[in-house]
N, C-alpha and C positions, 0 to 999 in steps of 0.2 A: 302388685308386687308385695308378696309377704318377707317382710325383715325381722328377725331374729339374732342372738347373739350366741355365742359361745361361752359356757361355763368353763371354768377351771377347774376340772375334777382331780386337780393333781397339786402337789406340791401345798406351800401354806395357803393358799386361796382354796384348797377343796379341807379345812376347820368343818366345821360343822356349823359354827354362828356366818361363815362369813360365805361358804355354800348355799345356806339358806336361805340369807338375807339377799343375796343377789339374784337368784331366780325369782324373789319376793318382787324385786326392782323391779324386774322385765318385765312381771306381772302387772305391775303398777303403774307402770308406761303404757302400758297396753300393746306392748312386741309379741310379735304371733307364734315363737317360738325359742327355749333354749337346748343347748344340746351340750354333750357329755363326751369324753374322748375314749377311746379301750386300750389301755396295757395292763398284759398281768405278771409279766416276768422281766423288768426293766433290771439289765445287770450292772454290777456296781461301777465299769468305765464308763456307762452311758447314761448318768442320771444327773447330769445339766440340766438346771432348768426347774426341774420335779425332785431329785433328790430320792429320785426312787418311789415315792409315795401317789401311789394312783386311789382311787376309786373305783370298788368294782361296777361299772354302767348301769348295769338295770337294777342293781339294788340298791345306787343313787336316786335312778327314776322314778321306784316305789318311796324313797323317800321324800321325792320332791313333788311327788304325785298327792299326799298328804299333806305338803305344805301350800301348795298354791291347789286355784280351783278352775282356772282357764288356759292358761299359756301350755302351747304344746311342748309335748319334751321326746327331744330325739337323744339316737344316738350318731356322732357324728367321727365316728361310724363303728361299728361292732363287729370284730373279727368274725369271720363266722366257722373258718377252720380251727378256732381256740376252744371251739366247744363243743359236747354234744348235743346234738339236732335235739331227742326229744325232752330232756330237762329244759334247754333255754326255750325251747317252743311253750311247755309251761311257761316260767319264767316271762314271756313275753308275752302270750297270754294274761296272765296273772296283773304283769304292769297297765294293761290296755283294759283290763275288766276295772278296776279298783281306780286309774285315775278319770274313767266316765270316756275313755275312748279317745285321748289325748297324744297317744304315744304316734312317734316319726321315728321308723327303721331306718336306720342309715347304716350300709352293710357293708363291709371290705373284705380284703381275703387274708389280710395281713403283709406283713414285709419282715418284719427283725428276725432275724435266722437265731439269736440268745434266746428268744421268743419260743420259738417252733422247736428249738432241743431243749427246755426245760420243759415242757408240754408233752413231747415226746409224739409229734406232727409231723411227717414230714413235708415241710417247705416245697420242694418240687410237686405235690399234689395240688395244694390249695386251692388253685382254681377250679379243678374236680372237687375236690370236698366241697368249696364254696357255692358250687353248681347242687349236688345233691342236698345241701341242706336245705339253700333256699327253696328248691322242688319239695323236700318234707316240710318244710317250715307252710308254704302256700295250701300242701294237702291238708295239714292239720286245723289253717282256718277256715277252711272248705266242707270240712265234713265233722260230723258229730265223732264218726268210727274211722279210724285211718289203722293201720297195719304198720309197724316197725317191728325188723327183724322177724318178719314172718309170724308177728303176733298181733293179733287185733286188740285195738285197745279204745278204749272213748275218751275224747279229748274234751274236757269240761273244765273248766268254763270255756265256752268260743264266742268271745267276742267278736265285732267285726275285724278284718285285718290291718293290722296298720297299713297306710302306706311307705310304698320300700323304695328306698332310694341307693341307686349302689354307689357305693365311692370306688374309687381308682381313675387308671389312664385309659384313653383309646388305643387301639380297639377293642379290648377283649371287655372293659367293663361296660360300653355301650350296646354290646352284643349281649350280656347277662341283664342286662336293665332293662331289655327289650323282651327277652326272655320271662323275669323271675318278677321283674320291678313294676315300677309307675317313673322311673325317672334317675336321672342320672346327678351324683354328685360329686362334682370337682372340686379341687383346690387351684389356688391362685386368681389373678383379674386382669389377665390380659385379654382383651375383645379379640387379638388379631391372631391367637393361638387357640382361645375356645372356638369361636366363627364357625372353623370347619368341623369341626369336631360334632357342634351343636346339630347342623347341616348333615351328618353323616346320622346323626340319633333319630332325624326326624325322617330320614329315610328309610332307616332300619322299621321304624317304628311303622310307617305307611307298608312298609313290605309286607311287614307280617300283620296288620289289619287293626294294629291298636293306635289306641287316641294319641296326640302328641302328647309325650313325655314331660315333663316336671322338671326343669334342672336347678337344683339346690345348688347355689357356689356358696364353699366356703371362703371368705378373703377377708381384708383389714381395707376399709372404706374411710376416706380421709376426711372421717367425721369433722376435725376441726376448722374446715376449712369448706361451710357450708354450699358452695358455687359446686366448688369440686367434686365433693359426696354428691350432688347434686347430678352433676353432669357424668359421672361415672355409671353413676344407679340409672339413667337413661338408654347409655349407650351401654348396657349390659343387658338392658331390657329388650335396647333393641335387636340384640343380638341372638334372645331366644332365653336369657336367664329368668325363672321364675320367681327364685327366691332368690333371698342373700343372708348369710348366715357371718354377721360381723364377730372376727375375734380380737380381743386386746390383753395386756398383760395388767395383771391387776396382782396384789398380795391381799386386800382389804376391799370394804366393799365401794368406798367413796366413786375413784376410779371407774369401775361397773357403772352406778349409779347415775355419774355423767355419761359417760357411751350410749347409758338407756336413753337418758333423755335428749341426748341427742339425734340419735336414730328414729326416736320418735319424733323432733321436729322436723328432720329429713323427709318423714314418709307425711307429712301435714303438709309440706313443700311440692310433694309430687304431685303432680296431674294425674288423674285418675284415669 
């Protein structure tokens, strides 16, 4: 079971000293992964929380790629209709050459409709768009030469491809993760709502002739309460979850700090 935590790429926890110093933590624990959230047009009734103030994802990750030198760094999860296919394929390339092969896709298609009209998206496609990019995006680590807009063109650097994890609900994003992915990533920790869910991925996944899928959960593991975290991260494993990607609310790094370390005694606790 690989555990990982959730950065704060927003609000006063995504500073710059207190950004760094916390991926620095996770490193230092030795947690197998941090990850980064996507908004780029949060409008002024909806910024609770953040205050508006995001982080653009991957050129967080180039920055965090430079500051640590093992911990993977995802994105949990990166719009994929917010952008154009062959710039972030760069872009994503670029992050996965430079930090030695570290980077975790974590893909969505979006949701905030403030989002998709300042963007100038339309909302009702996403799912299409989100399907065609990832198809460009997979072409592009695949081949030296790929074709966009009926141009050929050479994609360099190509590192190997990260792997892709799709976030959203059943069914449609178990369908794309089987399709485009390596694995499916949810939110929430309920065992008796993922269950079937998991159960339908590895169906899809046997149908169409690929390995069993990866499922990244994102949730809040009741770290304090060592039995518990304990007995959750079990009965999540045994459910079919692979990873677990812990979030907490932090402004500073202290906060982080302890979640690291205690995540890391959780995964010293598990049976192997």
């Amino acid at each position: 079971m690989k555990l990982g935590l959730a950065l704060r790429s927003m609000g006063a926890a995504s500073r710059r000293d207190v950004f760094e110093a916390c991926a620095r933590a996770a490193e230092t624990a030795g947690l197998d992964h941090v990850w980064v959230q996507d908004h780029l047009a949060i409008p002024p009734d909806d910024a609770e929380g953040s205050g508006g103030r995001y982080l653009d994802p991957l050129t967080a990750l180039a920055f965090l790629a430079a500051a640590t030198s093992r911990v993977g760094l995802g994105t949990g999860v990166l719009n994929a209709p917010y952008r154009p296919p062959l710039p972030t394929a760069k872009a994503l390339a670029t992050v996965q050459e430079l930090s030695g092969g570290r980077l975790l896709l974590g893909v969505g298609v979006g949701w905030m409709e403030p989002e998709f009209r300042a963007l100038g998206v339309d909302r009702s496609r996403r799912g299409r768009i989100a399907d065609e990019t990832l198809d460009f995006w997979n072409r592009c680590f695949a081949n030296d030469r790929v074709r966009s807009n009926g141009q050929e063109l050479l994609f360099l650097p190509r590192p190997a491809r990260p792997p892709v994890y799709v976030g959203g609900a059943p069914p449609h994003a178990l369908h794309r993760a089987v399709r485009h992915g390596d694995g499916w990533m949810p939110m929430g920790g309920d065992p008796a709502a993922l269950a079937p869910a998991i159960e339908t991925l590895h169906r899809l996944a046997r149908e169409a002739g690929r390995p069993a899928p990866e499922v990244v959960l994102m949730t809040a593991l009741p770290l304090e309460d060592a039995r518990a975290a304990r007995d959750a991260v079990r009965t999540l494993r045994g459910i079919g979850v692979t990873q677990i990607v812990h979030g907490t609310r932090y402004d500073d790094p202290e906060p982080f700090r302890r979640a690291a370390g205690l995540l890391r005694d959780l995964r010293e606790r598990l049976p192997s």
